[in-house]
C-alpha positions in Angstrom: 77.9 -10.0 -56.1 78.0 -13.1 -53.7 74.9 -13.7 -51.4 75.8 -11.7 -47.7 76.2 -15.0 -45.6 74.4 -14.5 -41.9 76.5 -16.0 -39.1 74.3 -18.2 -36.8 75.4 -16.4 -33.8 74.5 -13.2 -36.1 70.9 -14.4 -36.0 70.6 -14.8 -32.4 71.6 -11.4 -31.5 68.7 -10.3 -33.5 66.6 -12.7 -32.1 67.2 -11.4 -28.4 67.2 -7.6 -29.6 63.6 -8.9 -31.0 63.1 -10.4 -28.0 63.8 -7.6 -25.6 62.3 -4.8 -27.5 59.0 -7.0 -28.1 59.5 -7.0 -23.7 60.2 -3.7 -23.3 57.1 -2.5 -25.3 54.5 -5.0 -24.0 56.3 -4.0 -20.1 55.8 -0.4 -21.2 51.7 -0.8 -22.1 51.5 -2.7 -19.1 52.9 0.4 -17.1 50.6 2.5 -19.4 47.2 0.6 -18.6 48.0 0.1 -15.1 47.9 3.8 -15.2 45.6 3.8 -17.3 44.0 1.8 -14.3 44.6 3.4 -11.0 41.3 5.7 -11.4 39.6 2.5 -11.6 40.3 1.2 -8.0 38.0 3.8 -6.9 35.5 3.4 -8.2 33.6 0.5 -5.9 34.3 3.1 -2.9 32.6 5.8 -4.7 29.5 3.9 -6.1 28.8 2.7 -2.3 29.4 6.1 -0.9 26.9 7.3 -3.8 24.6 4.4 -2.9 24.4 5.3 1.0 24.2 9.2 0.5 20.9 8.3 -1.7 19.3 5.9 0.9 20.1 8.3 3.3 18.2 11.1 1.0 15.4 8.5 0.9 15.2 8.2 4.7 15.1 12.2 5.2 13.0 12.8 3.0 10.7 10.3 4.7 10.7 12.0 8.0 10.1 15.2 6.5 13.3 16.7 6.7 13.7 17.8 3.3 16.4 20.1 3.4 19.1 17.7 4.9 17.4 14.7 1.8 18.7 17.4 -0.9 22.1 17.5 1.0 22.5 14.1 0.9 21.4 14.4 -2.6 24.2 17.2 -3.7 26.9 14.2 -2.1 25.7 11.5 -4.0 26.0 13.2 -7.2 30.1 14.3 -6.2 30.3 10.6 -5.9 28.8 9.6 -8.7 30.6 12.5 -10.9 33.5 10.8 -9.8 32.6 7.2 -10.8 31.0 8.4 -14.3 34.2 10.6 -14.7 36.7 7.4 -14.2 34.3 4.7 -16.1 33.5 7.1 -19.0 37.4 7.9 -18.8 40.1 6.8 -22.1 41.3 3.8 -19.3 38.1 2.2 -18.8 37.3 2.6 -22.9 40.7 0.7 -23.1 40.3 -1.4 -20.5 36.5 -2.8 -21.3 37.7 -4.5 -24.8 40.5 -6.3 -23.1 40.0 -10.2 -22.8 39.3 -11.3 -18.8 39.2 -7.6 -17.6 37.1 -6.1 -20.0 33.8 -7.3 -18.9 34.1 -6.3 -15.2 34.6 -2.9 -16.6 31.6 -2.4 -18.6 29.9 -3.8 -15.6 31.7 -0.8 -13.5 30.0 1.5 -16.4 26.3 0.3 -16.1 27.1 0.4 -12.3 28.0 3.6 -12.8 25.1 4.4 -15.5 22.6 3.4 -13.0 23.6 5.8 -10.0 24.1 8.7 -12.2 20.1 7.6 -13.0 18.9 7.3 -10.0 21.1 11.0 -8.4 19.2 12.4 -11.6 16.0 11.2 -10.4 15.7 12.8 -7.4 17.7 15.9 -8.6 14.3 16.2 -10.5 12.0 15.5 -7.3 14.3 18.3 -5.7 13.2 20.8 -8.5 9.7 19.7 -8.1 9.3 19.3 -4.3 9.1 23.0 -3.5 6.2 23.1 -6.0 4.0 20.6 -4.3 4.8 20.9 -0.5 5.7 23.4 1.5 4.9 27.0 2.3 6.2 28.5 -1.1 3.8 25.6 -2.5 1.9 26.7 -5.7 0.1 23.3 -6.3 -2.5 24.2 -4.0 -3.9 27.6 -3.6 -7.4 28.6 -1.6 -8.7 25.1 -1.4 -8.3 25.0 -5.3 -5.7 23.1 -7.5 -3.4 25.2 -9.9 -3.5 22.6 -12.7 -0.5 24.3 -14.6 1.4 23.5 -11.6 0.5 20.0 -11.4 1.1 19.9 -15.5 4.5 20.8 -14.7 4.8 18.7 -11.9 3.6 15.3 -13.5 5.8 16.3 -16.4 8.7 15.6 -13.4 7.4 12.9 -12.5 7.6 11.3 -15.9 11.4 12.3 -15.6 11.8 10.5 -12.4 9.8 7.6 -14.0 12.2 7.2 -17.0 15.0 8.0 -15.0 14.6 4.8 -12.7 13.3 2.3 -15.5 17.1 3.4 -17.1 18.7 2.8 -13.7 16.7 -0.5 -13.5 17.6 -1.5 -17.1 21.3 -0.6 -16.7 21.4 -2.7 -13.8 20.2 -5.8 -15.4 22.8 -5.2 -18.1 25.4 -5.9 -15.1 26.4 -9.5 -15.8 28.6 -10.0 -12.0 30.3 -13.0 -13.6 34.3 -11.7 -14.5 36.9 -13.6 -13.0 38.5 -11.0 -11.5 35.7 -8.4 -10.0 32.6 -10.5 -10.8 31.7 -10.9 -6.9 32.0 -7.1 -6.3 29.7 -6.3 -9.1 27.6 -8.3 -8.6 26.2 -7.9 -4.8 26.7 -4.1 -5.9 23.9 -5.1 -8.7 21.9 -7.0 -6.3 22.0 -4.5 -3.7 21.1 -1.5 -5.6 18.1 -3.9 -7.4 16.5 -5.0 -4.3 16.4 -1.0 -3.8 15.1 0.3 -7.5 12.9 -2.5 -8.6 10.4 -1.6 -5.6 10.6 2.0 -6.4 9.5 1.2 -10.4 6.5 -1.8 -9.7 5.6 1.4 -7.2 6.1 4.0 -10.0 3.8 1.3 -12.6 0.7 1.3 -9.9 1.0 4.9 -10.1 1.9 6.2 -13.7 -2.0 5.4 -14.5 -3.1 7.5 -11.9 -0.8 10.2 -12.4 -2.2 10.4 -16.0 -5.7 10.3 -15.0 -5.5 13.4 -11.7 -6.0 16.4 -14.1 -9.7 14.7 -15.2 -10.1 14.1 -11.8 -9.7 17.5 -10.7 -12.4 18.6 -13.5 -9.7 19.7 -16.7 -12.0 18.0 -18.9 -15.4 19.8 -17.4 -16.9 19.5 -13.5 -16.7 16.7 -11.1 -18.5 16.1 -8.5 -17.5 13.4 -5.6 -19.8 12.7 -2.4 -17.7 13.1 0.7 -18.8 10.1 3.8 -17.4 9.9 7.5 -17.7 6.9 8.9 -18.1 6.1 12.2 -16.0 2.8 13.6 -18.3 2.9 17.0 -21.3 1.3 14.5 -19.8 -1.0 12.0 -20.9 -2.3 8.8 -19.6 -5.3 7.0 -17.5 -2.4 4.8 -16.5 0.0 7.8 -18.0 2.3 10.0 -21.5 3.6 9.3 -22.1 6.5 7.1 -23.8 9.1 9.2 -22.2 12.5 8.1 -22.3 13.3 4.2 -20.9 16.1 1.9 -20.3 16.6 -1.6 -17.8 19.0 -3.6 -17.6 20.0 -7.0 -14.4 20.7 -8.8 -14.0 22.4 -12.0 -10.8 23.1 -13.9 -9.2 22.4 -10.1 -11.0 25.2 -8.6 -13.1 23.7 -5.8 -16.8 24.3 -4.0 -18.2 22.6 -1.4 -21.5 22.2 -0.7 -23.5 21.8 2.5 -22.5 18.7 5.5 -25.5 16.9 6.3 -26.2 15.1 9.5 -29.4 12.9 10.7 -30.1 16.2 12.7 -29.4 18.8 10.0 -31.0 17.0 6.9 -33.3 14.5 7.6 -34.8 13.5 4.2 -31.3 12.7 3.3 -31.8 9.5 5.5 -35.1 8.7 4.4 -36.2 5.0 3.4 -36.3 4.8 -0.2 -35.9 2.6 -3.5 -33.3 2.4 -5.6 -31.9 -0.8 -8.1 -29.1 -2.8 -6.3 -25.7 -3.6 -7.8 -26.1 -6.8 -10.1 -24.7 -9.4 -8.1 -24.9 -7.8 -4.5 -26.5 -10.5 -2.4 -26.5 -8.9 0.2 -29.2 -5.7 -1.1 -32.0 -6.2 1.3 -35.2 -6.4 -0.5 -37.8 -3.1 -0.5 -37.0 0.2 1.1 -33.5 0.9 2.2 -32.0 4.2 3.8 -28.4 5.5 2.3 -26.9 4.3 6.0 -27.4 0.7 4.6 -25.8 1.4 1.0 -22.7 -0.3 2.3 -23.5 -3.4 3.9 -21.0 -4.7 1.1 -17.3 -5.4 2.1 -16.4 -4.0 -1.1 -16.8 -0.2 -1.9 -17.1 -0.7 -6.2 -20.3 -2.4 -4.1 -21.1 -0.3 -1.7 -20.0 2.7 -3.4 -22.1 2.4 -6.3 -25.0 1.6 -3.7 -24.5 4.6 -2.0 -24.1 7.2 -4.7 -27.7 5.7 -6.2 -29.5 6.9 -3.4 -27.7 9.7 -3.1 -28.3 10.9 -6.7 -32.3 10.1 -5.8 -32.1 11.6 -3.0 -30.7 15.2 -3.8 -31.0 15.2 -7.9 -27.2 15.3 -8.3 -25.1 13.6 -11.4 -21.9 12.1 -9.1 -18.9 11.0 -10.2 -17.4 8.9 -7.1 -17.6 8.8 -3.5 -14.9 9.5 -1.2 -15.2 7.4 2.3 -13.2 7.6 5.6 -13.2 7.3 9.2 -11.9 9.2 11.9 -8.9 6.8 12.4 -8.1 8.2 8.5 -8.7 11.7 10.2 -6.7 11.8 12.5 -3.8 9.8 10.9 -4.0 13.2 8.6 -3.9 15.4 12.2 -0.9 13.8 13.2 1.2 15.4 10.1 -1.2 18.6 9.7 -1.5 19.3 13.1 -4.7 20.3 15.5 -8.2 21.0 14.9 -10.2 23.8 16.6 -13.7 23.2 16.9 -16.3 25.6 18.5 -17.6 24.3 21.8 -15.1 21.6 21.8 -11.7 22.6 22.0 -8.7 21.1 20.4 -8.5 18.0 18.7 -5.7 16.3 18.2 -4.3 12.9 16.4 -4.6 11.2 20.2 -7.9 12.4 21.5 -10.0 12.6 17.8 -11.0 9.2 17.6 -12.0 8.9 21.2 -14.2 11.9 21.0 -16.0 11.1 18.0 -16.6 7.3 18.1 -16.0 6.2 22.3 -16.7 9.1 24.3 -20.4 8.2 24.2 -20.3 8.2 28.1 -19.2 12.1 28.2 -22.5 13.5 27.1 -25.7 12.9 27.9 -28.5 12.7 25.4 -29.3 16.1 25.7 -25.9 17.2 24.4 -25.5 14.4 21.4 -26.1 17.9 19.7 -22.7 19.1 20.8 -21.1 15.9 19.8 -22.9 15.8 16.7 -21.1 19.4 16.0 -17.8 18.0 16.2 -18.9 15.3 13.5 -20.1 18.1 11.0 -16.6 19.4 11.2 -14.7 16.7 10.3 -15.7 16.8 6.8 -14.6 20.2 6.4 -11.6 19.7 8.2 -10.7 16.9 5.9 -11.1 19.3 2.9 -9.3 21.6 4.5 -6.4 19.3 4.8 -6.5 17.7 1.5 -6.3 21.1 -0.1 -4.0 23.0 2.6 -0.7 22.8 0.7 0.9 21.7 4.1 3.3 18.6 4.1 1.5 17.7 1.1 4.2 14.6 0.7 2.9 13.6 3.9 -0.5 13.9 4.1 -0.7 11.5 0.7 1.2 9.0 2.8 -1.2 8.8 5.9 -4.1 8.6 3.2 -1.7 5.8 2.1 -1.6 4.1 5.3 -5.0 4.9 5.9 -6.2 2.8 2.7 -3.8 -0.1 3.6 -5.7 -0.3 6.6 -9.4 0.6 4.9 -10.0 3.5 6.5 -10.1 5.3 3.6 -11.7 4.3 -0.1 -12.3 6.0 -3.4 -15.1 4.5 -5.4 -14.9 6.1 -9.1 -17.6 5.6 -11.9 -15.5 6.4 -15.1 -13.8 3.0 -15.6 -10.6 4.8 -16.4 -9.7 6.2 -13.0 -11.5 3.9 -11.2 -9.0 1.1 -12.9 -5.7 4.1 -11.8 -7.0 3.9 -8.1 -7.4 0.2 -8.0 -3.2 -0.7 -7.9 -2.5 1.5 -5.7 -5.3 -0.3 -2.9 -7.5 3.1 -2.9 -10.5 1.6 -4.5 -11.2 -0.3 -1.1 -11.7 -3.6 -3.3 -11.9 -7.1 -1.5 -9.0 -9.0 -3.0 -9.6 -10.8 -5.9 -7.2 -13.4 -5.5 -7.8 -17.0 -6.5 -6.4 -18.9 -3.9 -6.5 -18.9 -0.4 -8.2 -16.0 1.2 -9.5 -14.5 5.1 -12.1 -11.7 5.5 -14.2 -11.4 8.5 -16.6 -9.0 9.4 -19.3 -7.5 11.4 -22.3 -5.7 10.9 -24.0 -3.9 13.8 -27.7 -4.7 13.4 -29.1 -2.3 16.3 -27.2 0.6 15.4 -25.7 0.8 19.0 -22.3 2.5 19.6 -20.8 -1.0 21.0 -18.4 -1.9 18.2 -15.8 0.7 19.4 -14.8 -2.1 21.8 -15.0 -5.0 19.7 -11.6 -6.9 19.2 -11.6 -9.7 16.8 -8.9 -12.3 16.8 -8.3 -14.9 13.6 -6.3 -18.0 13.7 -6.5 -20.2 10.4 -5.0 -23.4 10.1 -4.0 -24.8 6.9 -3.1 -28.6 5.7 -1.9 -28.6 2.3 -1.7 -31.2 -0.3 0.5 -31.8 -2.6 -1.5 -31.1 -5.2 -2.0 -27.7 -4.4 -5.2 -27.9 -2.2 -5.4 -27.8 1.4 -8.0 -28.3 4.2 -8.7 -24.8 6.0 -9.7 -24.5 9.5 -10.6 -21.0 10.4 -11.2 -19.4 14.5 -12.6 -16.1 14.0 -13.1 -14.8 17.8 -15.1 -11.2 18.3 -14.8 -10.1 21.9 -17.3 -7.2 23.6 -15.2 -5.7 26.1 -17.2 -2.8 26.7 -17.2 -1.5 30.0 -20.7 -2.3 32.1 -23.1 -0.2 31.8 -23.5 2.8 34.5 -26.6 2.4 36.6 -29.6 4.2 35.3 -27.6 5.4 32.2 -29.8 3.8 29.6 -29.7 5.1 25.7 -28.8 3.7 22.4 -25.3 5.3 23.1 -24.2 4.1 26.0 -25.4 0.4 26.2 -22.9 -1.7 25.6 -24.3 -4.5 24.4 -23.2 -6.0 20.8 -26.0 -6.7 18.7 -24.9 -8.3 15.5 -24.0 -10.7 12.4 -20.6 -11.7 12.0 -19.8 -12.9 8.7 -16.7 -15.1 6.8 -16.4 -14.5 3.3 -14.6 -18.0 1.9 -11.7 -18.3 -0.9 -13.0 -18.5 -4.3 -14.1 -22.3 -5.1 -14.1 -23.4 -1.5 -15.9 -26.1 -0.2 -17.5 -25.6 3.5 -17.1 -28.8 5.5 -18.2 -27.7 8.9 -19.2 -24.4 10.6 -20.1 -24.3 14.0 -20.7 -20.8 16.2 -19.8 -21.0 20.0 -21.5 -18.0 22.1 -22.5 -17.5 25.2 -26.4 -19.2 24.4 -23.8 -22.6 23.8 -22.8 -24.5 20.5 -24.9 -24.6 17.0 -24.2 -25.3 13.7 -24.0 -22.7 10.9 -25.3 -22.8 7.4 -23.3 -20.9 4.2 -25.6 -18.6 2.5 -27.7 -20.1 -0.3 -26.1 -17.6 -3.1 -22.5 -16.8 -3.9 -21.3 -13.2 -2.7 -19.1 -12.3 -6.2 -17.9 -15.8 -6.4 -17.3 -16.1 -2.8 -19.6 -17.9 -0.2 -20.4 -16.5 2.8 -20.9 -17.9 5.8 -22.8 -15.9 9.3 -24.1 -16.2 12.6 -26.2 -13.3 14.2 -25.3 -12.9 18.2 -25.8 -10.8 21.2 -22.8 -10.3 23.4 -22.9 -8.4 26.6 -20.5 -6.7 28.0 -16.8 -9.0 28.4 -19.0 -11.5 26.5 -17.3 -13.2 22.9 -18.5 -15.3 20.2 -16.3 -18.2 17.9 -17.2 -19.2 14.2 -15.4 -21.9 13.7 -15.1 -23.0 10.0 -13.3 -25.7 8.4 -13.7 -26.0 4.0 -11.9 -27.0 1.1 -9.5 -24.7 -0.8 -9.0 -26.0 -4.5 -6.0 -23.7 -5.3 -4.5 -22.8 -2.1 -1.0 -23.2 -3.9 0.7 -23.5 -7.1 2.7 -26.1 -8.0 5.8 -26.3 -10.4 7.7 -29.4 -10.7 9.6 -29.4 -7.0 8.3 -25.9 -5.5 5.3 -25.1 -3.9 4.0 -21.6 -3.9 1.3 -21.1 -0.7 -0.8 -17.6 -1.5 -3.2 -15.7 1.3 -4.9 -12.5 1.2 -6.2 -11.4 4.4 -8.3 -8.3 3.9 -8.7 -6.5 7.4 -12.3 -5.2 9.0 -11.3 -0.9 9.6 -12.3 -1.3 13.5 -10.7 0.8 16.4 -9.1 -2.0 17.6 -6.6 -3.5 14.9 -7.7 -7.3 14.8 -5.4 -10.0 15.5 -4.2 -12.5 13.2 -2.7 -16.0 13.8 -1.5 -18.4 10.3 -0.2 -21.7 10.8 0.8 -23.4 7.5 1.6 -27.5 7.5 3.5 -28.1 4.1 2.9 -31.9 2.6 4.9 -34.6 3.8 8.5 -34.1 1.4 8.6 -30.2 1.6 10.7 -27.8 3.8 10.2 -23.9 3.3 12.5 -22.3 1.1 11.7 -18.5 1.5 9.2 -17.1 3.9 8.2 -13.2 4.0 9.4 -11.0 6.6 7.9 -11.9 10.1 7.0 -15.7 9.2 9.1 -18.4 10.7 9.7 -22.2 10.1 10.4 -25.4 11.8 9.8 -29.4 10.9 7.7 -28.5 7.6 5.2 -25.9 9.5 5.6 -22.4 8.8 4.1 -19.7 11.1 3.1 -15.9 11.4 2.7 -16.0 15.6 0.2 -14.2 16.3 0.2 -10.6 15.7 -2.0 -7.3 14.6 -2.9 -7.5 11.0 -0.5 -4.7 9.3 -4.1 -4.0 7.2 -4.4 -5.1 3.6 -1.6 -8.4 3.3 -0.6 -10.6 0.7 1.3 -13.1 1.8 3.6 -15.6 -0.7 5.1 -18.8 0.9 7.6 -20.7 -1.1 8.8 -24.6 -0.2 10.8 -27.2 -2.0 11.2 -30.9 -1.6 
């Protein structure tokens, strides 16, 4: 048989039936993945709407309103069921392996893998809530803590813990750079990020405590913490003075108090007395001291320790940590428990506590300091009471929060294990420990008068750096009297407003005094730094008596070796400024003068910048405050 000859114009009709079938199908799976597709398009407007119903949760659930959080809470998760039912969907499976599309959708899918985290996470914290605050709460029970409860509670929070870290690793997994949608992911990363990463540094500072709380509580055997309220109308170089004192003991969570104890009530508790000083506290006087005294040291892992040697003399007791605060911490507490009633005294409230224990001085006369003193032995009950109420218990450990951001309020622990839990979360009532630069001023009544309720100081520090990293300091630390004049023939330790004292500048670590001058109303001398190191820190201080509208300047310029880091171009400025717990919030004033070469390149929130100086005008300290200035030349 001869070979079948093709016709050339044979071959091209096969060619274009080829042609137009291979069209056809690759026209028909585009039609199928644009379908496939469609669900997609939603899927930005969904995350957001998820994104927003959460912050929203977050913000109610802040102001207490818990039932309208869990609402928000039940929306965000329709949202995000609808995201996570698109992106886990056969389209986006297709889609994700297709060249220039494909990785915008598996960014779309960690997107989505994050918010179905974080909805999860507080889904749990709505489980666990009614648990831990609130009427129906079973955490707390009689002043005693149901440790199956909290068993099941941290077991939530471990839940929420992992939950986040997934929503934080899914997010980094979002790479924001496809041709297409890379610009949308991306700011949806960035955004969500500058929400979660916050939340999981916070949930780091507080897995260790979490982990140590049922030891605390006495699941391992009795604990016993001494209970101190501190009067801001008397300071020390720590806080107020320690003149009401307590002590509770709990075992397997169920609590008992024992007796408050006042200079009127137990007076052997304020005896003079021996005991060994910290190692390193320079500022221990020599010979006799009484408990009142313990905490002449800034730092309460100082002063703590201090105190709970005398009191173990004192009253033969084993302690295992000292809890401190002052009736600014008190009444923070009042403001989201509500009202005390106290015999002979009426109600006190968040507005009027502080002014009736530490300045209303003037009210009674020294016959009825009993009557005051009354309200004083009540506080540390009241406290208790609080702690241990059950009520708003989400918002009564956020004003102990605020109230340890502002020193009010410290926990010294003696097992190293909890006392290293509390110390992240700015409990411990540490000084900073930072390295570079660093501003703590404060006072210590020397008379124990009542004058310091008025005291305002004000701080304004000047710094020159080098380009090196170093810089040249110079530090105004301004303490004003304004108490009122003293009434005619109204003379007593309480009512005389004179300010009797030593205030006190504890340099950055490695600095190098230059000049110290005081200015007071006696005219101009110079000031010396203590001979001996305070924990690595000199210590400069001038002891003054101011009269009533009368004020006082230490003046200090020094050295700081490693104010800021340096790394190739940038410039990284550091200052701690740890915050004296006085009635009147102190002010502070920074004014930072970057070397010659270098403009600011991010400044934290409240800080602003012009011709190579960078400023914080001045302003109330917002208590504890680390502060990190970048520049670049």
């Amino acid at each position: 048989m001869s070979p079948v000859l093709w016709h050339h114009g044979s071959v091209s009709y096969v060619r274009r039936r080829w042609l137009l079938f291979s069209l056809g199908a690759f026209g028909f799976l585009l039609v199928v993945l644009a379908l496939l597709a469609l669900p997609l398009r939603n899927v930005p407007t969904d995350a957001r709407a998820a994104q927003d119903e959460l912050t929203r949760a977050v913000e109610a659930l802040k102001a207490s309103d818990a039932d309208q959080g869990w609402k928000h809470v039940a929306k965000a998760r329709g949202h995000v069921d609808d995201v996570t039912d698109t992106t886990d969907g056969v389209g986006a499976r297709i889609w994700s392996v297709m060249p220039v599309v494909g990785s915008g959708v598996r960014d779309a899918r960690h997107l989505a893998s994050a918010m179905d985290d974080l909805t999860t996470s507080m889904e749990t914290a709505e489980e666990v809530y009614p648990q831990v605050s609130g009427e129906d709460s079973e955490l707390l029970d009689r002043g005693s803590v149901n440790l199956e409860v909290l068993d099941t509670a941290l077991t939530s929070m471990e839940r929420i813990s992992d939950r986040m870290r997934s929503a934080e690793e899914h997010l980094h997994e979002v790479k924001g750079t496809n041709a297409l949608v890379g610009d949308t992911t991306a700011d949806a990363r960035d955004t969500a990020l500058a929400k979660v990463e916050p939340v999981v540094k916070g949930l780091d500072r507080l897995d260790p405590l979490l982990a140590q709380m049922p030891d605390m509580l006495g699941g391992d055997g009795k604990r016993t913490y001494v209970i101190a309220m501190m009067n801001p109308a008397e300071m020390k170089y720590s806080g107020g003075s320690m003149l009401t004192f307590s002590h509770v003991d709990l075992d397997d969570g169920k609590l008992v108090r024992g007796r408050v104890r006042d200079s009127l009530s137990a007076r052997p508790l304020f005896k003079q007395l021996h005991w060994r000083p910290v190692k390193g506290n320079t500022l221990a006087a020599d010979g006799a001291r009484r408990i009142t005294h313990a905490s002449i040291a800034p730092s309460w892992p100082v002063g703590g320790e201090e105190t709970l040697r005398a009191w173990d003399i004192i009253t033969r007791m084993d302690s295992d940590g000292l809890v401190v605060l002052d009736v600014q911490a008190l009444a923070q507490m009042v403001a989201v428990t509500g009202p005390l009633e106290v015999k002979n005294v009426g109600t006190v409230t968040s507005d009027n506590l502080v002014e009736l224990t530490a300045g209303d001085y003037g009210n009674f006369a020294q016959d009825e300091q009993r009557r005051r003193k009354r309200l004083n032995k009540a506080l540390i009950p009241a406290f208790m009471d609080r702690i241990f109420s059950g009520v708003d218990f989400v918002g009564t450990m956020r004003a102990l929060n605020e109230s340890a951001k502002g020193r009010h309020l410290a926990f010294y622990l003696r097992d190293d294990d909890a006392a290293a839990a509390m110390s992240p979360l700015g409990f411990d009532g540490a000084l900073s420990d930072t390295d570079h630069d660093y501003v703590g001023v404060f006072t210590q009544n020397m008379v124990g008068s009542k004058a310091d309720y008025f005291q305002q100081k004000t701080l304004r520090s000047d710094v020159r750096l080098r380009e090196d990293g170093s810089a040249r300091v110079t530090l105004e630390a301004e303490v004003h009297n304004f108490n009122p004049p003293q009434a005619p023939g109204d003379d007593n330790a309480y009512t005389n407003p004179t300010l009797d004292m030593t205030v006190a500048s504890f340099l950055p670590k490695g600095a190098e005094l230059v000049d110290a001058v005081a200015v007071d109303p006696s005219g101009e001398e110079s000031v010396e730094a203590d001979p001996e190191k305070h924990f690595g820190r000199g210590v400069v201080a001038h002891q003054v008596v101011l009269d009533s509208d009368e004020k006082v300047t230490l003046r200090l310029t020094y050295d700081v070796p490693q104010a800021a880091v340096v790394d190739g171009d940038r410039m990284r400025y550091r200052l701690d400024v740890d915050p004296h717990p006085t009635v009147r919030p102190e002010n502070i004033q920074v004014t930072v003068h970057w070397p010659k070469g270098f403009s600011a390149s991010s400044l934290p929130t409240g800080w602003t910048d012009a011709k190579g100086t960078s400023r914080w005008k001045l302003a109330t300290l917002p208590g504890i405050t680390s502060w990190t200035l970048t520049a670049r030349r």
